[in-house]
N, C-alpha and C positions, 0 to 999 in steps of 0.2 A: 258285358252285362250277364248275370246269374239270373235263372230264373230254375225253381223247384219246380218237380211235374207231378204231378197225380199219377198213382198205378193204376185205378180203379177210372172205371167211367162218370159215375160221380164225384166229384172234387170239391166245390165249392159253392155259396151261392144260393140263390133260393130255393135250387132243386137238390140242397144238402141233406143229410139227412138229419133228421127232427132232433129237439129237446125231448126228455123224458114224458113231457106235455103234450108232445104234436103240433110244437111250434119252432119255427125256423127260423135263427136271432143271426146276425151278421158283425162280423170285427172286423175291422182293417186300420192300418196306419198308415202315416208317409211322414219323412224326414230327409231333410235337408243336412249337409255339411257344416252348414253356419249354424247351427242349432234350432232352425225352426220345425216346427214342428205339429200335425194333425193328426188326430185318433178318432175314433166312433164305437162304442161296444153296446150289444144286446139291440143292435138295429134290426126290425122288420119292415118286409118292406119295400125295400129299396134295391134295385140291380145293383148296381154301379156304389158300393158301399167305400169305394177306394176313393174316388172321386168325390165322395162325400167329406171323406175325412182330408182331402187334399183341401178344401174349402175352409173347413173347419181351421186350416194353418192359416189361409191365405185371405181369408172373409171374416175372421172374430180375433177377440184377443187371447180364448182362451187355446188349450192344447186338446182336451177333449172331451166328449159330449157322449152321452149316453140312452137308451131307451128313446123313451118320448121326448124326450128334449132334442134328440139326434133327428126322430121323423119332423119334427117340427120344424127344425133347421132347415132341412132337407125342402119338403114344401114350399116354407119362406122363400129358398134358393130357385124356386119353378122345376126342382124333381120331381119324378112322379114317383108317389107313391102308395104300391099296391100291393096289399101281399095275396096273391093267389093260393087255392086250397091245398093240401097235401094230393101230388100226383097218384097213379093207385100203384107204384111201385115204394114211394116213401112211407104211405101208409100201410102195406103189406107189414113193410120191415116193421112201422114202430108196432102193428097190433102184434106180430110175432115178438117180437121183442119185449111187449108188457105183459106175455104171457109168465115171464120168469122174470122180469124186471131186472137183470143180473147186468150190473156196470161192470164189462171186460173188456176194454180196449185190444183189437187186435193190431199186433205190428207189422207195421208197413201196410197198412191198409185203412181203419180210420185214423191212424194216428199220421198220416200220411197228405194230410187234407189240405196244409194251407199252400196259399201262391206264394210265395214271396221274391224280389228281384234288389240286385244291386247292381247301379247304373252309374258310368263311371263315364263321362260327356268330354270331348275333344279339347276343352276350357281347362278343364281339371275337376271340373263341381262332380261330386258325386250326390247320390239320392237313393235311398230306400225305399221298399214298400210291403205291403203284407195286407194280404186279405183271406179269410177264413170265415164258415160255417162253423169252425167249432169241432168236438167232439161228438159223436153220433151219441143220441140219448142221456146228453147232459141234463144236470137239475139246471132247473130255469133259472136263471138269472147268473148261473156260471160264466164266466168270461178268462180267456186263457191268457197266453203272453202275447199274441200277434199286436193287441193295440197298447201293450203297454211300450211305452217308451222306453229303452233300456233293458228291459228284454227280450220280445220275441226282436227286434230289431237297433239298431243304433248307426251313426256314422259322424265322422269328428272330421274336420279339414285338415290335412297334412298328414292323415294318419291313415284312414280308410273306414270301411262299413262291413257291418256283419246282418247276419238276417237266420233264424233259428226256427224248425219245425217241428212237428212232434206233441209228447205229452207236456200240453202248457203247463202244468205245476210241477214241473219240475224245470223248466227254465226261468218260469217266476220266483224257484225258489235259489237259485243260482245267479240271477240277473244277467243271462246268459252272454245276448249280444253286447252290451256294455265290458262285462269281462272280458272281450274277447279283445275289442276295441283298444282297452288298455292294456293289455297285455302287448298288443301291436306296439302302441305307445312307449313300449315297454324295449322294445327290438324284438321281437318275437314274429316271425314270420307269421304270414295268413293262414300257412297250412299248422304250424306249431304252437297258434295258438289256438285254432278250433281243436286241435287232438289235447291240450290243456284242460280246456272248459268242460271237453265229455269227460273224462278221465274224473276230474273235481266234482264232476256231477254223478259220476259212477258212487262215487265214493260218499256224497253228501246225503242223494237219494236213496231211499232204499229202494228195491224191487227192480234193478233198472232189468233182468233177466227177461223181463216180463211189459217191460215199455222202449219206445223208440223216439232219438230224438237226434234231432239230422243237421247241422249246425254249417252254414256258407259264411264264407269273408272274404272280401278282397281291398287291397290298400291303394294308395294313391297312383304304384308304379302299374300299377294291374295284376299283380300277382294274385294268384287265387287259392284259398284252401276251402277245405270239404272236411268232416267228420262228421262217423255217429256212433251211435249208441251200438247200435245193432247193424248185420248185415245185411245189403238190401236198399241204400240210400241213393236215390238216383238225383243228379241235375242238369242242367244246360249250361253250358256260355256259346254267347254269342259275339261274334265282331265282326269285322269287315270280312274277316274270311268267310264265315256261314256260322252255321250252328252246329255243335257237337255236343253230345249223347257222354256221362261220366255217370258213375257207380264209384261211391266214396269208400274208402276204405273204414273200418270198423273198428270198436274194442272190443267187439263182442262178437262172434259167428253165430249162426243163427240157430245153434242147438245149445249155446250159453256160453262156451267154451271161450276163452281168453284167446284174442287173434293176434291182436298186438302188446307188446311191449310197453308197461305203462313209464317210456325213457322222460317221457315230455314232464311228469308231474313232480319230477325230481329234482328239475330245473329249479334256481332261485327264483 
């Protein structure tokens, strides 16, 4: 099992930091191996927004639910839902912050924000999942790749699952975890196809100097890769053995500079 960590003591959640607005919206997804599949985006609200969108697969017909329609689910469901005020540390930031109103995502720190895990069960079933606060002082009603399907996450049977962090438009605009998956599909190892996807995404995105985007996979046998953008990406695996502590290798150093080799994007 994969799971991303937060650098920061804020991570995720209702005590995320704010919309441009002063309001604190929630995403998360979950997917299955068989293709099923729950999302939730721009939820307030709600703790537990994972679990919400685990519902959303397992309790409707649909894949995912939005806004008021998601609190309203949720209720229906007997969650509760509350959104409590800005603490006086999130509303420090957002008034300092609307003093210049200036959108600069720092790396490795809010672009650093989502949870995400790939769970890979004694059966064989693997599962997904991803939950996020978002970008710090996003415009409201932004929503990034954690609850799209196919982006910020994926997982296919017999092949394996990927799950991607960082600046959501630029893995929505790559379809990240999906590529990744296929590329798997493809023969391409876990580790060779997340150094693939940053690389194409180097190269598709502009600015990547200047954003972070931190990409996990692992396939049916358990093999695990890591890539990112920048240097600085840290994860977990866990198993029977314990948990240990990884720092992914990079395309980029953390003064801009080319770290690696782009061998992988040369491949057919």
């Amino acid at each position: 099992m994969l799971t991303e960590l937060s650098n920061g003591q804020r991570s995720v959640g209702l005590g995320g930091w704010p919309d441009r607005d002063g309001i604190v919206t929630l995403d998360a997804a979950v997917m299955l191996d068989d293709a099923r599949a729950g999302s939730v985006a721009g939820v307030r609200g709600v703790v537990h927004p994972v679990r919400l969108a685990r519902w959303v697969m397992e309790r409707t017909p649909h894949a995912m639910l939005v806004g008021e329609g998601a609190q309203r689910f949720a209720r229906e469901q007997g969650m509760a839902v509350h959104e409590p005020p800005l603490d006086d540390e999130q509303r420090a930031r957002w008034e300092a912050w609307k003093k210049e109103g200036r959108y600069a995502p720092v790396v490795n720190v809010e672009n650093h924000d989502t949870i995400s895990m790939i769970a890979l069960d004694a059966a064989g079933t693997m599962a997904v999942a991803s939950t996020t606060s978002g970008l710090a002082f996003k415009m409201h009603g932004r929503v990034g790749d954690s609850p799209v399907i196919g982006s910020g996450l994926y997982a296919d049977r017999g092949v394996g699952g990927a799950v991607c962090t960082g600046l959501g438009e630029a893995v929505l605009r790559t379809v990240g975890a999906h590529a990744i998956v296929e590329m798997m599909r493809m023969g391409r190892s876990p580790q060779e196809a997340c150094e693939a996807l940053v690389h194409r995404m180097i190269e598709r995105v502009p600015g990547s100097h200047d954003y972070q985007v931190g990409v996990l996979a692992m396939d049916h046998a358990g093999r695990v890769g890591a890539f990112a953008v920048q240097d600085g990406f840290t994860y977990a695996v866990a198993d029977a053995a314990g948990n240990t502590m990884h720092r992914s290798a990079a395309a980029l150093q953390l003064d801009g500079s080319i770290q690696r080799a782009m061998k992988v994007q040369q491949r057919p």
